[in-house]
C-alpha positions, 0 to 999 in steps of 0.5 A: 420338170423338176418341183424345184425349178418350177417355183424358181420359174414361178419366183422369176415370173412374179419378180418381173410382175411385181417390177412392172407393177411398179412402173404403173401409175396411177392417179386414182384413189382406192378408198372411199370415205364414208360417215358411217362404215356399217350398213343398218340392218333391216329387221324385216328382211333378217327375221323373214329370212331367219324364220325360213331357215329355222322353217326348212331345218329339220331339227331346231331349238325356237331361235336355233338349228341344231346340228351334228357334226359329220352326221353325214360321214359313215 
């Protein structure tokens, strides 16, 4: 097929996807509505899992991994 008449079949296809969504309804809401939108971090859990990081990395900088960029590529 023709790469033209491919996304004039995929154009079509969503036309008619987007026409049936709109004859569903729904009566649900999609939303929730909290007083705090934010979780609180847990410090315990950060620091454990920072200090396990920071352990396996083998090149680091007290609180920072140092890395080189495309090291890896010859």
């Amino acid at each position: 097929m023709e790469k033209t008449e491919i996304q004039k079949q995929a154009k079509e296809i969503l036309d008619r996807f987007a026409k049936a969504l709109e004859k569903v309804k729904t009566e649900e809401s999609f939303y929730v509505d909290r007083k705090e939108f934010e979780r609180a971090e847990i410090k315990s859990k950060c620091e454990d899992f920072k200090q396990e990081l920071l352990k396996n990395a083998p090149q680091k900088d007290s609180d920072f991994i140092i890395a080189e960029k495309g090291i890896w590529k010859k």
